[in-house]
N, C-alpha and C positions, 0 to 999 in steps of 0.2 A: 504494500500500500504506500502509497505517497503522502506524504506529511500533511495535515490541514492546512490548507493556507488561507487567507481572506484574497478576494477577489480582484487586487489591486487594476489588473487589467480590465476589467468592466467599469468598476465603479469607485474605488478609492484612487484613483492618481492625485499624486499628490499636487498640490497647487499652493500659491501664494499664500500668505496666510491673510485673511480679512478680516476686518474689525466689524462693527455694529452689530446688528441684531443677525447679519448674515456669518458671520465669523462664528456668534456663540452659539448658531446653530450646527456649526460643524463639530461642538465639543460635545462629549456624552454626557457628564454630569447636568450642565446645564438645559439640556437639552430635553432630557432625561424630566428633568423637573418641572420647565416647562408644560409637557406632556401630559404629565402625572396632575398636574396641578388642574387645570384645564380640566381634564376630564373627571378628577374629583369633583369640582364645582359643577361641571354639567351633570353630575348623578347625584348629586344631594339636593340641585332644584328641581330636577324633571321627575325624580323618582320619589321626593319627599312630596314633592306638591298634589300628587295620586293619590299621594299613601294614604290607605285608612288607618293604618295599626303602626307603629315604632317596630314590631317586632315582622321580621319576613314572614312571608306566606306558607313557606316549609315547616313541617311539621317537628323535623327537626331542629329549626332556627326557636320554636319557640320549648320543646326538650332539652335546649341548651341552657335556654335563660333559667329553666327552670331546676336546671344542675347550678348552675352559678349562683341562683341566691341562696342554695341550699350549704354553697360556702360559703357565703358572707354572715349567711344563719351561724357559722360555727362548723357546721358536718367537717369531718376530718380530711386531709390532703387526699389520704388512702380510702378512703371509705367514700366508695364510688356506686354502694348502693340507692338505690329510689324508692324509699321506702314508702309512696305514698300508690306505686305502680302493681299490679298483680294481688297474688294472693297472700297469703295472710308471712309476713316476713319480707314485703319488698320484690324487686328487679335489680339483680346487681346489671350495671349498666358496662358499657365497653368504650366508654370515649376517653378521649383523655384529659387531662388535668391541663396541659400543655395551652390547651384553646380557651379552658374555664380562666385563668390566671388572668391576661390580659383584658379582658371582658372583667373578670371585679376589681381588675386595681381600676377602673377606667370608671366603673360603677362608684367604685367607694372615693375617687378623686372627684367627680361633680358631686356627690352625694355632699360633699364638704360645703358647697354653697348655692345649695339646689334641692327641692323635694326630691322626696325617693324616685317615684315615678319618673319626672325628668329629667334624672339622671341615669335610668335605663335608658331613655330616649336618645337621650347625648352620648352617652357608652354607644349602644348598639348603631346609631348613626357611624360615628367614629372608625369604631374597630375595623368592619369589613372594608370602607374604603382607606383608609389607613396602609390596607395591603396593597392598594393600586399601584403605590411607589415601589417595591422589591418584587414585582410581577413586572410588571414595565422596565425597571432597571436590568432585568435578566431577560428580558427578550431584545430591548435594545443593546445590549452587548452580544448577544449571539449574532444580531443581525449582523454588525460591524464588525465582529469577527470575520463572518463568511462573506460581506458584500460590502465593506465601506463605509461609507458614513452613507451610500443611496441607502445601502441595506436597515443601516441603523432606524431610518426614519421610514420605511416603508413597514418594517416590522412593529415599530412604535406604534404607525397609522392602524396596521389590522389587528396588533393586541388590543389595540384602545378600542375600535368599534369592535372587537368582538366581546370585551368587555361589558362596553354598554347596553349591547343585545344581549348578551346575558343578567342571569339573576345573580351570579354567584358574589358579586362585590357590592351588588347595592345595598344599601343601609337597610339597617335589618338582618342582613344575611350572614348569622354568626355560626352558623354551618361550618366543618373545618375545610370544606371544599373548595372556598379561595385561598386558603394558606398550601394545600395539597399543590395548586394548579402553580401557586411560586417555587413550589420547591420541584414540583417535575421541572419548570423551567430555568431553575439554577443548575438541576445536576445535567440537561441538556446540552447550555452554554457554559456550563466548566470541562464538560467534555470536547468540545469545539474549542478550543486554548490552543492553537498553531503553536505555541511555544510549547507547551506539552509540561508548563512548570507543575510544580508540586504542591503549592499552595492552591493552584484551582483544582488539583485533582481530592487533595484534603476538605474543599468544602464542597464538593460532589459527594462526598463520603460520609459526611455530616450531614449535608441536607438527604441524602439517603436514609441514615439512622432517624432522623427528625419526621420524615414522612411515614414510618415505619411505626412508630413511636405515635402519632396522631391519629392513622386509620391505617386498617388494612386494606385499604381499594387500592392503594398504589402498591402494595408488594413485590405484585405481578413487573410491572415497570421497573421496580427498583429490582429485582434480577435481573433485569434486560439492560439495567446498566450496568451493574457487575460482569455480567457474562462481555460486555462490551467493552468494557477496561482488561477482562482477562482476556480478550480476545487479541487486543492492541497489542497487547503485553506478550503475548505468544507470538507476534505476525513479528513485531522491532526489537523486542531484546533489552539488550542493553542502555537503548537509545530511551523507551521507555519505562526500563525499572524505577527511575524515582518516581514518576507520575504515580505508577501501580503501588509503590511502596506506600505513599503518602496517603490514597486511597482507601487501602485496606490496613492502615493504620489508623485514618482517620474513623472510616467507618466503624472497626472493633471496637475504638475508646471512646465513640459515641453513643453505643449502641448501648455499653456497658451503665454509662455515665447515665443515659435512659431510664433506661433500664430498673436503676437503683432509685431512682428519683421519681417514677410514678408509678411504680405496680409494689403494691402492700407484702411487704415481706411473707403474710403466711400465704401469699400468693405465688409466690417465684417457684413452686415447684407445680404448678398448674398448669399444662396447656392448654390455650382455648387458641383458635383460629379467625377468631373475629379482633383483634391485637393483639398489642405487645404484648406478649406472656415467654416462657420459657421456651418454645417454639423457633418462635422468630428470632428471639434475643442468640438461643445458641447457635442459630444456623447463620443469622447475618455474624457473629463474634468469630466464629470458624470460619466463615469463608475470608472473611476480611484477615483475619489471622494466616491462612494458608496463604491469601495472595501477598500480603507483605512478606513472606516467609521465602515465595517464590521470587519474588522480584530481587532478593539478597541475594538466595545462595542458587539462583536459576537461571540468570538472566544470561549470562554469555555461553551457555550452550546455544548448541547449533540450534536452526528453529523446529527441524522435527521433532529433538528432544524437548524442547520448549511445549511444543503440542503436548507432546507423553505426560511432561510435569504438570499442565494443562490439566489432562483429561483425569489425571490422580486426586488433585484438586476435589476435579466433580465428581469424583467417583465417593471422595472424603466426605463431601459436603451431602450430597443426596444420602448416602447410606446412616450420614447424622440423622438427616430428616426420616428417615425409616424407622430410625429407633426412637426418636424424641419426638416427633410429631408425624407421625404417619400419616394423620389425620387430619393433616394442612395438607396434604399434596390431593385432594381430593376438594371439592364445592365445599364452602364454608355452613351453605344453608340446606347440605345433603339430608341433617340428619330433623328436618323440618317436618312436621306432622304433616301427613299428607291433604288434613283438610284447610291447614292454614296454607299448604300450597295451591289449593283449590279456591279458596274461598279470600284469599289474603294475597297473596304472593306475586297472585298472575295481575291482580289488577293495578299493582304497583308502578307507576308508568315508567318511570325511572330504572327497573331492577326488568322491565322490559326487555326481550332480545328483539333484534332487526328482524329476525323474519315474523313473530307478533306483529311488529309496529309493522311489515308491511300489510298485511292483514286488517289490521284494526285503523290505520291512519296513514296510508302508502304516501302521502301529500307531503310529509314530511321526512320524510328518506332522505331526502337532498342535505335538507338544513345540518343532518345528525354525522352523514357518511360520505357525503358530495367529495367535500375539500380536503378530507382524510384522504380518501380511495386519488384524488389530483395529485396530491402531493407525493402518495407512493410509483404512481406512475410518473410521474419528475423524476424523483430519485433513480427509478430505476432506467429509464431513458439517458440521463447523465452518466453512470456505469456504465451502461452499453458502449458507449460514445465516450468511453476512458477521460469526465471530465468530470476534475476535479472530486475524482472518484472516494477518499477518507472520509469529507463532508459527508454526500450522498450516502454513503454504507452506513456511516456512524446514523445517520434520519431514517435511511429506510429501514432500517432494523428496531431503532424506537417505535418508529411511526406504525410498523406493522405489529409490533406488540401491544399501543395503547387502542389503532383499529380492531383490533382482535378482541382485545376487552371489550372492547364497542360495540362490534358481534353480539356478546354475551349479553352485556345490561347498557345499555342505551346511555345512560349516565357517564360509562366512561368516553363518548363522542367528544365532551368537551376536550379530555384531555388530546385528544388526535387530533380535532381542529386547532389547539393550542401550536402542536408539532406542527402541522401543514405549513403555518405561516413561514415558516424557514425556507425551504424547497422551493417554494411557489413566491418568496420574494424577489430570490433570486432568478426567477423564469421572470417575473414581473420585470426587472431588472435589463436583462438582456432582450426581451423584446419590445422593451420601450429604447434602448438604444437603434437597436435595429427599424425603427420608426420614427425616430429624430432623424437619424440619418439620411430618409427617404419620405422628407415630410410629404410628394405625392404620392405615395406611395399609399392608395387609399385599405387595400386590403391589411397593409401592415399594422394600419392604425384600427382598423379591427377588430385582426386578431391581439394586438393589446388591450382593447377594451371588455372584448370576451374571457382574456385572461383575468383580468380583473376582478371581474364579474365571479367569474368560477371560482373563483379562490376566499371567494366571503359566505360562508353561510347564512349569514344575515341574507343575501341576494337570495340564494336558491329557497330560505325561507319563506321569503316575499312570494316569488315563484310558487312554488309548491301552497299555499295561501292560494293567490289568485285563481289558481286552477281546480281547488277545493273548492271557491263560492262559485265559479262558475258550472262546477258540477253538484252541486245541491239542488236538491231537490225539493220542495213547499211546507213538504212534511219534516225537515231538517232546519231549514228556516224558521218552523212556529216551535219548533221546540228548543232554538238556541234562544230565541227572544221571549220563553216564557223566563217569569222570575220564578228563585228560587232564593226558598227564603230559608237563613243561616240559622244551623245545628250550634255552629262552635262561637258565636261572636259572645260579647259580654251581656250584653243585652239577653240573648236568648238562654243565658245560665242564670239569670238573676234569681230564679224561682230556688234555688239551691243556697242563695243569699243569707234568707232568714229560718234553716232547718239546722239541727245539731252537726257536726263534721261526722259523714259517714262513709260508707262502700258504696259508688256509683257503678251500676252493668250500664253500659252503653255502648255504641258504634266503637269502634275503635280508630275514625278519626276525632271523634269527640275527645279523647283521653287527654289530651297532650291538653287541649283551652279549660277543662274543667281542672288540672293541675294548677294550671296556673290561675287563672280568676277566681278559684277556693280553695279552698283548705280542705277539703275530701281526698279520700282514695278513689281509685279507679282499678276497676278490672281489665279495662284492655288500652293501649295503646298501639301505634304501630310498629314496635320491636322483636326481633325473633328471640331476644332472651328473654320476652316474657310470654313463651306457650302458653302454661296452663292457668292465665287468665285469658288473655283472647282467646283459646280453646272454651276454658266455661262460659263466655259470653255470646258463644256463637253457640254451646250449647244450649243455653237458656232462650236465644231465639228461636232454633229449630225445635225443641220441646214442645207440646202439646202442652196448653195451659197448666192443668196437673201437672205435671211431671216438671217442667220448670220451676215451679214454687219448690220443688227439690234439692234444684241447684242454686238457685235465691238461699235458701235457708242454710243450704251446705256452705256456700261461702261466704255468708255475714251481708251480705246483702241487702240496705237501708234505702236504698233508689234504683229506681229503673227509667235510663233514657230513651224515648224513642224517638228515631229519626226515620220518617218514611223517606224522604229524599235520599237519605244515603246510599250510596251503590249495593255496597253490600250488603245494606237490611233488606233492600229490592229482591238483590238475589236469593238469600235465606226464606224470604218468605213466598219468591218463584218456585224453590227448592221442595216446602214443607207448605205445602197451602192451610193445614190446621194445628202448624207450630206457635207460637208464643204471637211472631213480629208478624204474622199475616193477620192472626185473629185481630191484636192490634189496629192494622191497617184497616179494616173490616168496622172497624168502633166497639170490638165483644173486647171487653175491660174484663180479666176474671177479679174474683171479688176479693183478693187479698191484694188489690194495687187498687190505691188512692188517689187519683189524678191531682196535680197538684195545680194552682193557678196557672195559666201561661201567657207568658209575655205578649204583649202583641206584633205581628209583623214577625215573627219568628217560625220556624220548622219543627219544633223540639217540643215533645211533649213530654212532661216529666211525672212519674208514680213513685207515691213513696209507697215503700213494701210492709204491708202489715198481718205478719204470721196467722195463719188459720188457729184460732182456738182448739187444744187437742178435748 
């Protein structure tokens, strides 16, 4: 392989240096902040000014808030259970502490000269756009690595609007999935370091351990950059043992460092597969160990033998994971009751595969896998054509690992459109040269403008939109513009207001807004480590009147919500036409549930439960 190098011949040639505001746009810090700044203020006016709620639309985003004030209550660093979630002892939860931290210092710093409330408001405004700066700073340095200062600011331009088209940084969105999308994009652009120093490969290795450490949705990625630094490291030798050393140095004593810092000591011999646990911690500690290890006493063998010490590596590393975590090399949500994968699972848009969503919403294909599937056929067009072949290997091989995830659950789409922007800046690049050069040249200009075009999601979004309304049908029309009036807002929980703190059965999108706007328990929310509540709550709706008051009474049960609108009460009571939520729907009340007031303008009918006399 030939050494990365940045684009000089396209698009960096060096030139005079200029002053004004054209000079400080050729520097990256400046420039950079420029950027950053800019489009922080367009998403705090445009997306505040909509906003109904402080807190994002994700159900998630409001599970967060709701982990965080349970430490500002006092709950321990360690003590990561929800005790107000499932059955009787709680939901030990799998986030991490990492995202809670920043979020209450930010809480408890306005709290200092502001009501509570508006200072959740000011925190969770804050926090996610806060990240806009070190997601933008590591995409504008990848650009500029690979293309220049053109590339710098063409990469700046499509993180930024892909950005704003997305949810994941607007205010509210204390999800960890914008801090995820800056650390895929740091260990991307420390990978791309034409110098090949030691310092960028050390904080590839950290921001590794850190995304690892915050969720497990990136795992998958963050092997595909180990495998991609031991790959380097096999192909050049000596040339890149320090990179690799620094690496899998950095990595091990981060992971360590992790490690020890947020998972509860009687926990370190547990594995779970949904985080950091003892799993991850020994395999990413061991590989990163092995490859510092290789990079010393490996690197000036020949390159086959390089391979061989390579392939011992993995053979070390996988046969770890056979013995200590078998059970991570396999679907994290394998061992999922099969009716929460039926009833739960599948309708989760997000945890969605591509060939569902063709199926269910083909409209939108483009928006999720368009500029993903462009960018790999770039890369791989530029191999073919022996240019500037290190780039392209090091993207196509990311790009078709975080596609793949894509594949899988729809949610990892962003991370690949994150990656596209690289490949497709660079294509952006040379045939806008190729188009200055030949300003009548009218096809050229074109085919630039359709590159363009292809390479924004946002576009093929638009597209795939317009080609939806104009294939609707009247009957699709009167059912998007019926109203439908809110299960979870504060208003439709008030009825829950003035009763003692008890056990709520309801919908399991309800869970997360009755956590927060009461002080009750809930039985279901939407997490797989709380089965056997949302299993009894979907058992208490398919039940038959009788037989429900069974599962009421089995597990403490003081309220029952019902939401006809909800998808999945619809379906349970498609399901069971004389279970619990049809009769319900039907208006037959059995006589141990009390209807309680209900708000007006709302969906939610609330029963408090009151035991049959024996």
């Amino acid at each position: 392989m030939n050494a990365v190098q940045p684009i000089a011949n396209a698009s960096s040639v060096t030139t005079a240096p200029r002053g004004g505001l054209g000079g400080l746009l050729m520097r990256l810090w400046p420039t950079v902040n420029i950027y950053s700044v800019i489009l922080a203020a367009i998403l705090l006016v445009t997306k505040l000014s909509t906003a109904t709620d402080y807190v994002g639309p994700d159900n998630d985003d409001g599970m967060r808030l709701i982990e965080v004030r349970d430490l500002l209550a006092g709950q321990g660093w360690f003590d990561l259970m929800q005790y107000r979630l499932g059955l009787e002892g709680g939901t030990l939860m799998h986030w991490s502490r990492l995202i809670d931290l920043p979020i209450a210092s930010l809480i408890w710093f306005f709290g200092l000269f502001a009501p509570h409330e508006t200072a959740e408001a000011l925190a969770l405004a804050v926090w996610p756009v806060s990240l806009v700066l070190p997601a933008m700073l590591a995409m504008a340095v990848a650009g500029r690595r690979i293309g220049g200062v053109a590339g710098m600011h063409l990469s700046l331009a499509m993180t930024g609007l892909a950005i704003f088209t997305g949810s994941r940084f607007a205010p509210g969105a204390i999800d960890h999935h914008n801090a995820q999308l800056g650390l895929v994009a740091t260990m991307v652009v420390m990978l791309l370091d034409p110098q090949r120093r030691g310092w960028s490969y050390a904080i590839a290795g950290i921001a590794a351990a850190v995304a690892i450490a915050i969720g497990a949705e990136t795992t998958p990625f963050v092997a595909a950059v180990c495998l991609t630094v031991a790959l380097l490291w096999a192909w050049e030798g000596q040339n890149f043992a320090v990179a690799a050393g620094a690496f899998g140095l950095a990595l091990a004593i981060a992971i360590s460092m992790l490690f020890v810092a947020t998972v509860p000591p009687r926990l370190y011999s547990m594995v779970t597969c949904d985080n950091l646990s003892l799993g991850y911690y020994s395999l990413a500690a061991i590989g990163g160990g092995l490859m510092l290890f290789s990079a010393v006493f490996a690197s000036r063998l020949r390159r086959p033998l390089r391979f061989a010490a390579l392939g011992l590596v993995g053979a070390g590393v996988l046969g770890s994971a056979m013995v200590i975590a078998p059970q991570c090399l396999s679907d994290p949500l394998a061992g999922l009751d099969p009716m929460l994968v039926e009833l739960w699972l599948r309708n989760v848009s997000e945890a969605q595969s591509a060939f569902v969503l063709a199926r269910t919403d083909p409209f939108s294909i483009g928006a999720f896998y368009a500029a993903g599937l462009f960018g790999i056929a770039v890369c791989i067009f530029r191999i073919v054509r022996r240019d500037r072949m290190q780039i392209h290997l090091v993207l196509l091989f990311l790009l078709i690992t975080s596609w793949a995830i894509a594949l899988v659950q729809v949610r990892g789409a962003t991370f690949s459109n994150l990656l596209s922007i690289l490949p497709l800046a660079l294509l952006i690049i040379d045939i806008r040269r190729i188009s200055n050069s030949d300003s009548d040249n009218v096809a050229a200009a074109f085919v630039y403008i359709v590159t363009v075009l292809a390479s924004v999601p946002a576009a093929w979004a638009v597209a795939g939109g317009l080609v939806s309304l104009q294939m609707d049908n009247g009957a699709q029309k009167k059912a998007a513009a019926a109203k439908v009036l809110s299960c979870t807002s504060k208003e439709a929980l008030a009825p829950l207001a003035g009763l003692p703190d008890g056990l709520i059965s309801a919908p399991s999108q309800m869970g997360v807004p009755i956590l927060r706007f009461t002080k009750n328990r809930v039985l279901s929310a939407p997490y797989h480590r709380n089965q056997g509540g949302m299993l009894t709550e979907l058992h208490i709706g398919l039940a038959q009147p009788q037989e429900a008051e069974a599962f009421l009474k089995g597990a403490g049960v003081t309220v029952v919500g019902f939401c006809p609108n909800d998808p999945q009460t619809r379906e349970i009571a498609k399901l069971k036409p004389d279970g619990l939520y049809a009769e319900l729907g039907k208006g037959n009340i059995p006589p141990y549930l009390e209807p309680l007031p209900k708000a007006a303008e709302v969906g939610v009918q609330f029963f408090r439960y009151r035991p049959a006399a024996n």
